[in-house]
KOLZA-774607 format. One record per residue: chain; y, x, z of N, C-alpha, C in turn; residue number from 1; residue in three letters. Coordinates in nm, 3 decimals. Last residue first. Layout:
% KOLZA-774607
("A",(Y,X,Z),(Y,X,Z),(Y,X,Z),NUM,"ALA")
...
END
This chain:
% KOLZA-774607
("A",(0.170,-2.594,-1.834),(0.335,-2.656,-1.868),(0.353,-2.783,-1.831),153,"UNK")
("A",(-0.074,-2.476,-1.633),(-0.054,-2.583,-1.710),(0.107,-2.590,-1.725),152,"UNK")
("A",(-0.305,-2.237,-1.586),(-0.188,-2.274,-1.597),(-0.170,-2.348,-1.714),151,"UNK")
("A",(-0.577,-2.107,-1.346),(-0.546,-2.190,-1.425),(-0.356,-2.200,-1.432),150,"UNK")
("A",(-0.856,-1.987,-1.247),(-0.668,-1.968,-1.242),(-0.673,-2.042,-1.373),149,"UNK")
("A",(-1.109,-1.904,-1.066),(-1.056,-2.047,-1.113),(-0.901,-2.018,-1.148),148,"UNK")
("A",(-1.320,-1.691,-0.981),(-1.237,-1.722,-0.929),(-1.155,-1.842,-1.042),147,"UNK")
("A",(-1.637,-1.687,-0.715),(-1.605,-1.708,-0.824),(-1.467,-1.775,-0.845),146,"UNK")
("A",(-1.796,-1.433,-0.535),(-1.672,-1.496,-0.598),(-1.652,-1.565,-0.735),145,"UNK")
("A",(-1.911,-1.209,-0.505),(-1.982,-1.388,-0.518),(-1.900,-1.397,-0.524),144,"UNK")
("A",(-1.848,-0.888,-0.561),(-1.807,-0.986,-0.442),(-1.917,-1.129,-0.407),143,"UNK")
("A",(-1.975,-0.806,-0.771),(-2.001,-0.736,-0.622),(-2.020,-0.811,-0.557),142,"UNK")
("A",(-1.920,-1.018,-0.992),(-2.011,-0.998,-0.938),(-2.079,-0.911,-0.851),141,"UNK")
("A",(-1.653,-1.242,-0.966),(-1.713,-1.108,-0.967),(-1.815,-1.057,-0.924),140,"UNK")
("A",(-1.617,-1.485,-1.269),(-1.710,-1.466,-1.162),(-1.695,-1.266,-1.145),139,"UNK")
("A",(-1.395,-1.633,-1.390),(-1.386,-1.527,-1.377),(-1.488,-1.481,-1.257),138,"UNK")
("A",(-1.249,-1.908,-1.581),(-1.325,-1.881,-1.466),(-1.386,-1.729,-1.489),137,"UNK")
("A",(-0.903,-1.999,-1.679),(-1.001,-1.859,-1.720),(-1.062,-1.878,-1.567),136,"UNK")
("A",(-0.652,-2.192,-1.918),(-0.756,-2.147,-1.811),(-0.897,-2.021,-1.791),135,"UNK")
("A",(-0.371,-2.332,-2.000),(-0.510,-2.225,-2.002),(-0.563,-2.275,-1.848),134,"UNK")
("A",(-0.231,-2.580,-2.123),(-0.302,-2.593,-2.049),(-0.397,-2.456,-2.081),133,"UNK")
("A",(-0.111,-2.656,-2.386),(-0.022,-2.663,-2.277),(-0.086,-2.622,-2.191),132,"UNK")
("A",(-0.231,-2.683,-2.599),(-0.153,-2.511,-2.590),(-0.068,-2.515,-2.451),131,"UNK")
("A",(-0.366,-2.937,-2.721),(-0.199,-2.904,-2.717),(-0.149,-2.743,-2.690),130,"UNK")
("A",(-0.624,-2.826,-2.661),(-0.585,-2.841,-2.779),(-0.436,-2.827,-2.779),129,"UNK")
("A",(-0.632,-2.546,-2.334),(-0.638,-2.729,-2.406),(-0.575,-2.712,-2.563),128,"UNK")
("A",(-0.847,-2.301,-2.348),(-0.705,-2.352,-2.360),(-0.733,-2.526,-2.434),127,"UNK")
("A",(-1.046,-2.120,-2.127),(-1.026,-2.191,-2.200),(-0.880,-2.268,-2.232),126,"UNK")
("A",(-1.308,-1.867,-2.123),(-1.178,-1.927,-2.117),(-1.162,-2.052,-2.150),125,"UNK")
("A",(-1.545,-1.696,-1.862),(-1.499,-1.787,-1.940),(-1.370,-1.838,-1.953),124,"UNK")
("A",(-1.707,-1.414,-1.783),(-1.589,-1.494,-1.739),(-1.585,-1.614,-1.875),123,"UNK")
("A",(-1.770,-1.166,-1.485),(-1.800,-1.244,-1.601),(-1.710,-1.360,-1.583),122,"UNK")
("A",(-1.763,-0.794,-1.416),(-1.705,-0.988,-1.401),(-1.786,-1.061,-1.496),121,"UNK")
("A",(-1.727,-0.498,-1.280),(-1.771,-0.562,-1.320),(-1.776,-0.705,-1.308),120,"UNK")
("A",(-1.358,-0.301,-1.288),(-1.524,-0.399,-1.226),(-1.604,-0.453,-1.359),119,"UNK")
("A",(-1.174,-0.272,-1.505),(-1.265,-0.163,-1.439),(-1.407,-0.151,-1.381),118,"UNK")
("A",(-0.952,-0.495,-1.343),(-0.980,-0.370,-1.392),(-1.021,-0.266,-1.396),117,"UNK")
("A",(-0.998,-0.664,-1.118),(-1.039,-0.669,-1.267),(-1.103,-0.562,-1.341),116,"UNK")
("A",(-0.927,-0.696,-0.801),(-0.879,-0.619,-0.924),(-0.993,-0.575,-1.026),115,"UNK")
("A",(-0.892,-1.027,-0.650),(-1.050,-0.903,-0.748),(-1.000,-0.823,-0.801),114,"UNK")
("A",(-0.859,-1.197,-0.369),(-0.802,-1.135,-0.510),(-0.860,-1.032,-0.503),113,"UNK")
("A",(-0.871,-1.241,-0.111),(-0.951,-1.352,-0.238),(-0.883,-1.325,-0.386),112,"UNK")
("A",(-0.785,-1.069,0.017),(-0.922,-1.090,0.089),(-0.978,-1.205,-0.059),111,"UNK")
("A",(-0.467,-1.115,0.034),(-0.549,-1.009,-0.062),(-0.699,-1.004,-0.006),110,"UNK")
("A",(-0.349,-1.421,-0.144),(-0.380,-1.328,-0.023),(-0.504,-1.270,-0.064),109,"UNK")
("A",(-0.123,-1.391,-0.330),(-0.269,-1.438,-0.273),(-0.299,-1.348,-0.215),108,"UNK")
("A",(0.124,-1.448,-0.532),(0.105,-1.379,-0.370),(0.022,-1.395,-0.325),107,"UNK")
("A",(0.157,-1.625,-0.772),(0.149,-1.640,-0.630),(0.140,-1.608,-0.515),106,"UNK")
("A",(0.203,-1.408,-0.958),(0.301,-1.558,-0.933),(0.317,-1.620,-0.783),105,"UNK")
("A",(0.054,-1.233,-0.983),(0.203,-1.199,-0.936),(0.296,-1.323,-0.930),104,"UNK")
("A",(-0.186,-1.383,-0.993),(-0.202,-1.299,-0.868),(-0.018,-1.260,-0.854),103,"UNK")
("A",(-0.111,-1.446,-1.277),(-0.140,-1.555,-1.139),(-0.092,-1.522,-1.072),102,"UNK")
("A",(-0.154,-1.230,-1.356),(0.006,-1.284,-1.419),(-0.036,-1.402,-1.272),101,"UNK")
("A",(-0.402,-1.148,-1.340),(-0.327,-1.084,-1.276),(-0.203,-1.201,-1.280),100,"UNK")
("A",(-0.542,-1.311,-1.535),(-0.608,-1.311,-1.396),(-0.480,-1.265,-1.319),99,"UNK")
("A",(-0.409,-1.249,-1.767),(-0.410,-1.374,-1.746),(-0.429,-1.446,-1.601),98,"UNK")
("A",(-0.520,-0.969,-1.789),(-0.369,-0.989,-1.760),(-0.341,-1.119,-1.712),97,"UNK")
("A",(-0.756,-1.014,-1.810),(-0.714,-0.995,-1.716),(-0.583,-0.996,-1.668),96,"UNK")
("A",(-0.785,-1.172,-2.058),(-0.835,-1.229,-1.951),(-0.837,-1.164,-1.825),95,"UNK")
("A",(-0.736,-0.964,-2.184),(-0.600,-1.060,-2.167),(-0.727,-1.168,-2.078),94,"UNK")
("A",(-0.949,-0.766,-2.182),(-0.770,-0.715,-2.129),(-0.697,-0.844,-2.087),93,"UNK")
("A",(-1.246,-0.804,-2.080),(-1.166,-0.887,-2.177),(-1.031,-0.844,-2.082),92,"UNK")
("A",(-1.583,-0.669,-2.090),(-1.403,-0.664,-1.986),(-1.342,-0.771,-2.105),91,"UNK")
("A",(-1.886,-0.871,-2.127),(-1.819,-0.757,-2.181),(-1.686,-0.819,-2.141),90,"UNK")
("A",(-1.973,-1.142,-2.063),(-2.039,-1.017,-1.973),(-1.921,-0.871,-2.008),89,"UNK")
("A",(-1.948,-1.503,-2.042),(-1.906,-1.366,-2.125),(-1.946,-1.239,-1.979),88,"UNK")
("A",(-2.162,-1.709,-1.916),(-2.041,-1.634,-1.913),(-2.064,-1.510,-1.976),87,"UNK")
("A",(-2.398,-1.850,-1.824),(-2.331,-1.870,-1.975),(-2.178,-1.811,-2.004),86,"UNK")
("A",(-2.510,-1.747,-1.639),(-2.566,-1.637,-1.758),(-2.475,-1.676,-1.868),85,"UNK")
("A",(-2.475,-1.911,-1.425),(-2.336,-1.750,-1.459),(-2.420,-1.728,-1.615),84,"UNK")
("A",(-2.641,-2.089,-1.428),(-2.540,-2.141,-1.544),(-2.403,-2.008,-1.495),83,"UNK")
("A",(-2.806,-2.044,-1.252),(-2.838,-2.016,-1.397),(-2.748,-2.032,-1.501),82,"UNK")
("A",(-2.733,-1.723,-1.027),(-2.731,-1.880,-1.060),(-2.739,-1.919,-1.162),81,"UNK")
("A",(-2.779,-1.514,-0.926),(-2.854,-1.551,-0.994),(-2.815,-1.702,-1.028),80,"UNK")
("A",(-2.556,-1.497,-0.618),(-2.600,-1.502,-0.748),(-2.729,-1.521,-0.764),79,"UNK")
("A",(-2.381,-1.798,-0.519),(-2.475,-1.741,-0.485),(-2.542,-1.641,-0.595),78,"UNK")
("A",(-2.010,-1.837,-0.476),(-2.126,-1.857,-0.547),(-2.247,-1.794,-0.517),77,"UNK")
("A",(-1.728,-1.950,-0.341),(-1.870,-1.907,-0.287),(-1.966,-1.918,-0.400),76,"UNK")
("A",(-1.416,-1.985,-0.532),(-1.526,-2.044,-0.473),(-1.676,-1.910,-0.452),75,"UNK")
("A",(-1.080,-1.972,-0.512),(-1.184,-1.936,-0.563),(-1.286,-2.009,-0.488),74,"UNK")
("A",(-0.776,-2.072,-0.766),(-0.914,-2.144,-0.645),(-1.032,-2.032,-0.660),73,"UNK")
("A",(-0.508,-2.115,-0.825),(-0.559,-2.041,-0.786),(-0.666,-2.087,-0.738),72,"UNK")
("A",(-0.257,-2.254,-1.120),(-0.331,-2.286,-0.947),(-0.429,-2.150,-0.948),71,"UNK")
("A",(0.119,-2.269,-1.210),(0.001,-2.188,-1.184),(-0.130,-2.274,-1.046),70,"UNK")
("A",(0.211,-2.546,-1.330),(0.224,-2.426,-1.311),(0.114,-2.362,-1.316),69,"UNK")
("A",(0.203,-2.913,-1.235),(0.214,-2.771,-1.345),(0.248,-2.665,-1.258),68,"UNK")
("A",(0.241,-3.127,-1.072),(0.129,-3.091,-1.082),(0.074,-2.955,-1.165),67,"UNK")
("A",(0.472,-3.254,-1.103),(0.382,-3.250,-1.206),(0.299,-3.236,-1.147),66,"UNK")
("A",(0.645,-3.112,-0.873),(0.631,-3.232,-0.877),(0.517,-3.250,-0.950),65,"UNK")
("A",(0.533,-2.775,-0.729),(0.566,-2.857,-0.852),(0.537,-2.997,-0.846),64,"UNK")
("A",(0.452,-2.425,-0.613),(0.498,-2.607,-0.592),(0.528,-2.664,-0.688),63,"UNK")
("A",(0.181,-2.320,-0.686),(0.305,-2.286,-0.724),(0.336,-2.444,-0.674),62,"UNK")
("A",(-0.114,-2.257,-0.489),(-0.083,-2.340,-0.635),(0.090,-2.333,-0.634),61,"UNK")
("A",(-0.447,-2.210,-0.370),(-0.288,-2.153,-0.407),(-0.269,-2.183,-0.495),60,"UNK")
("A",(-0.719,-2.186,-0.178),(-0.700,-2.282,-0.286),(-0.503,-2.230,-0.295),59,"UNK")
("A",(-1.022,-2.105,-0.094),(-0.948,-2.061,-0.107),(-0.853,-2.117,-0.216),58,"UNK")
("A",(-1.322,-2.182,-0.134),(-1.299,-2.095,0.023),(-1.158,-2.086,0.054),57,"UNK")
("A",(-1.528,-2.458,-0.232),(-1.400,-2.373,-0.260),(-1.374,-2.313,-0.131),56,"UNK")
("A",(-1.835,-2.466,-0.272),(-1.762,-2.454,-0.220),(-1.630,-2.381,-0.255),55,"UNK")
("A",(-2.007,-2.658,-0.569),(-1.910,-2.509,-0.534),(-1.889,-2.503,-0.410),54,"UNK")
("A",(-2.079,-2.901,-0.630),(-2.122,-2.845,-0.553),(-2.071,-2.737,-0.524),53,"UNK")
("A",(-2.117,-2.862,-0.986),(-2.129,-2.993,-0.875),(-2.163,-2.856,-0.760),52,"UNK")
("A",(-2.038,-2.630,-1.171),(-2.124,-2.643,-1.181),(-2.105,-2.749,-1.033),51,"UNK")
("A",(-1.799,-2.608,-1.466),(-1.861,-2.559,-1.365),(-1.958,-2.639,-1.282),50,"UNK")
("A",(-1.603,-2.620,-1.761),(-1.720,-2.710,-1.685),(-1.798,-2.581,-1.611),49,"UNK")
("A",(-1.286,-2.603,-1.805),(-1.340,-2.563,-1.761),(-1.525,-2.610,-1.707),48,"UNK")
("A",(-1.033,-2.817,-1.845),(-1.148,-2.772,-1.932),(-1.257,-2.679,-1.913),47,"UNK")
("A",(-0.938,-2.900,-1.612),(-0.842,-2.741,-1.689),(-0.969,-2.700,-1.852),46,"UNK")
("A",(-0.934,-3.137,-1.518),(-0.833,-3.053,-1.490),(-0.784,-2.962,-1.618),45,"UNK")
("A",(-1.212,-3.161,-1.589),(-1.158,-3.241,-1.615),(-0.964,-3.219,-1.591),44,"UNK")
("A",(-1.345,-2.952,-1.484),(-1.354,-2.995,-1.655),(-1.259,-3.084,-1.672),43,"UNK")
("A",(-1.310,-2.904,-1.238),(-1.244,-2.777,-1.297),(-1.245,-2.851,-1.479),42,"UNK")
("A",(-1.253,-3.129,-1.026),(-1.330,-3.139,-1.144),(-1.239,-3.027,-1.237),41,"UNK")
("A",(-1.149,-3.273,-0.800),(-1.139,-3.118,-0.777),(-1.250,-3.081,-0.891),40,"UNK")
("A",(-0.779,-3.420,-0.788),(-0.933,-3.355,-0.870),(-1.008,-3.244,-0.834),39,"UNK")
("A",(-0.608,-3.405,-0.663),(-0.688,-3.426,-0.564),(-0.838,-3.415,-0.627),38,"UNK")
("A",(-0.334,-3.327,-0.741),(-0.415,-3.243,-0.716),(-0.553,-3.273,-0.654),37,"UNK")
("A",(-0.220,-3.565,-0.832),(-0.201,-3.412,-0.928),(-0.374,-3.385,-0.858),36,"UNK")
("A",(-0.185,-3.720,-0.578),(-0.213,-3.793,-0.684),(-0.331,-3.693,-0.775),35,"UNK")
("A",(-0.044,-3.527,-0.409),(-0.199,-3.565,-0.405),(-0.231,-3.631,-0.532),34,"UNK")
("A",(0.255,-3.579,-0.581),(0.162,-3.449,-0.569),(-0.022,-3.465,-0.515),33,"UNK")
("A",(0.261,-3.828,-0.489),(0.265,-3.792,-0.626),(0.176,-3.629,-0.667),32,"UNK")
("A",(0.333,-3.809,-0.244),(0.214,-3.925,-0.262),(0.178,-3.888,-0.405),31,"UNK")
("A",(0.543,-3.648,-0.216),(0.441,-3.599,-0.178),(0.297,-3.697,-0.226),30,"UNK")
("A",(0.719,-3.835,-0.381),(0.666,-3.636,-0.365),(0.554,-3.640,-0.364),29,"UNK")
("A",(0.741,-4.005,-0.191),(0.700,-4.040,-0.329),(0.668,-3.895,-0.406),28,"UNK")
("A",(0.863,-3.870,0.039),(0.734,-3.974,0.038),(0.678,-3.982,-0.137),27,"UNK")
("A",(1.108,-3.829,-0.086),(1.005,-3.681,-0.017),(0.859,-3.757,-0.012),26,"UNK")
("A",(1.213,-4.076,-0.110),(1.204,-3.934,-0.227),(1.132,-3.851,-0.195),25,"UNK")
("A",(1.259,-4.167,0.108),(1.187,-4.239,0.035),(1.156,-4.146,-0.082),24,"UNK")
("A",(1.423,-4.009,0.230),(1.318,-4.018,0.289),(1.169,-4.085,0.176),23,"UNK")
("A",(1.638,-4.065,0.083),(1.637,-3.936,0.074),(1.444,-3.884,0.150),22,"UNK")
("A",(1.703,-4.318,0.185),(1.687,-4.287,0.004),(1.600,-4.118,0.002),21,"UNK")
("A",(1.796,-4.276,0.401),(1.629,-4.393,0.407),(1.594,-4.319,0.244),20,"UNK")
("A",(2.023,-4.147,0.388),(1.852,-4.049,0.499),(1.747,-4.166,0.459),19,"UNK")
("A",(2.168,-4.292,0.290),(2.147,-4.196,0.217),(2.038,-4.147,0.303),18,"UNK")
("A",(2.148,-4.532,0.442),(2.085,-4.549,0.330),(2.090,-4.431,0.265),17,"UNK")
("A",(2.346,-4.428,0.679),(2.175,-4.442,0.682),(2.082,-4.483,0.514),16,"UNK")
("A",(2.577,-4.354,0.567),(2.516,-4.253,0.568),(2.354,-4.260,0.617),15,"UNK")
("A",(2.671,-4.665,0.498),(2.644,-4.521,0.420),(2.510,-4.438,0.450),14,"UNK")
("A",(2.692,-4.708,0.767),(2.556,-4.813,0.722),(2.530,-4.697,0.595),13,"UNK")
("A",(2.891,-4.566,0.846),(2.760,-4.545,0.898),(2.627,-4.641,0.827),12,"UNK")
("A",(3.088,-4.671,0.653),(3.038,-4.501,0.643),(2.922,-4.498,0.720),11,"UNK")
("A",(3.086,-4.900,0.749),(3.049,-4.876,0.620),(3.041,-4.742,0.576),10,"UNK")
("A",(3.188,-4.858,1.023),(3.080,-4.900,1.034),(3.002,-4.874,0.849),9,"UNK")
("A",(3.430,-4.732,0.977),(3.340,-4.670,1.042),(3.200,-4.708,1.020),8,"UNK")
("A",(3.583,-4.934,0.869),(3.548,-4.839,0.774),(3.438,-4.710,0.825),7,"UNK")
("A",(3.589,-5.112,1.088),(3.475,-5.153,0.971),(3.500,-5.082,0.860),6,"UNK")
("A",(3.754,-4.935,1.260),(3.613,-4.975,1.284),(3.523,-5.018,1.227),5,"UNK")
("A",(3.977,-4.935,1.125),(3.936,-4.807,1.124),(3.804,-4.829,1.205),4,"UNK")
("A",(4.077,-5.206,1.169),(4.030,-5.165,1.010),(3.971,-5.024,1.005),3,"UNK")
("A",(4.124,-5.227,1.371),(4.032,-5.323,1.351),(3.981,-5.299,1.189),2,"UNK")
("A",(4.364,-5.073,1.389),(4.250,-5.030,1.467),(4.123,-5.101,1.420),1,"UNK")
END
């Protein structure tokens, strides 16, 4: 009897270091993930240089320890602003497919997704030297929108 109580007790001291271990893993997650994401410097992220001051309205990002995958951001722009003029003006296909391949990754909600094709946009790309890292800002210009997708390996 005296042996089926301190095999009790070493299954229960067990099974609390597996919920402290298991606690301590979701903490370090999550402290890891802000870490990722708390830039909110489109140049320094994704190569992208935009302009101090954006409001973001709208932010979707694929879960991931890293910090990789897909992100989504759009932002409030006002037009005439002087630094849209430094965006490409003429459609670009794979800067839409690039726009879309997001939109089917993440499910965004449809009040902050532009169908491309057809509108009128302006847009800039960009890919990091390694090849690990695109990116494409994509202003529409009905909407003010300006939209931010980015994907990193």
């Amino acid at each position: 009897m005296e042996k089926r109580v301190v095999w009790l007790k070493k299954i229960g001291i067990c099974v609390i270091l597996a919920v402290f271990v298991i606690f301590i893993a979701i903490g370090a997650f999550r402290f890891a993930r802000l870490l990722n994401v708390r830039s909110e410097n489109a140049k320094d992220r994704w190569g992208l240089e935009l302009p101090d001051g954006l409001e973001r309205i709208y932010h979707k990002q694929t879960e991931s320890f890293r910090g990789d995958g897909w992100h989504y951001d759009v932002y409030s722009v006002q037009p005439g602003e002087p630094w849209l003029e430094n965006l490409y003006t003429e459609a670009n296909i794979e800067v839409e497919e690039f726009y879309d391949s997001a939109e089917g990754e993440l499910h965004v909600e449809h009040e902050y997704y532009s169908y491309l094709h057809g509108s009128k946009y302006k847009w800039k790309q960009h890919e990091s030297e390694d090849g690990l890292t695109q990116a494409v800002a994509v202003y529409d210009i009905g909407r003010g929108y300006l939209y931010v997708v980015a994907y990193s390996i």
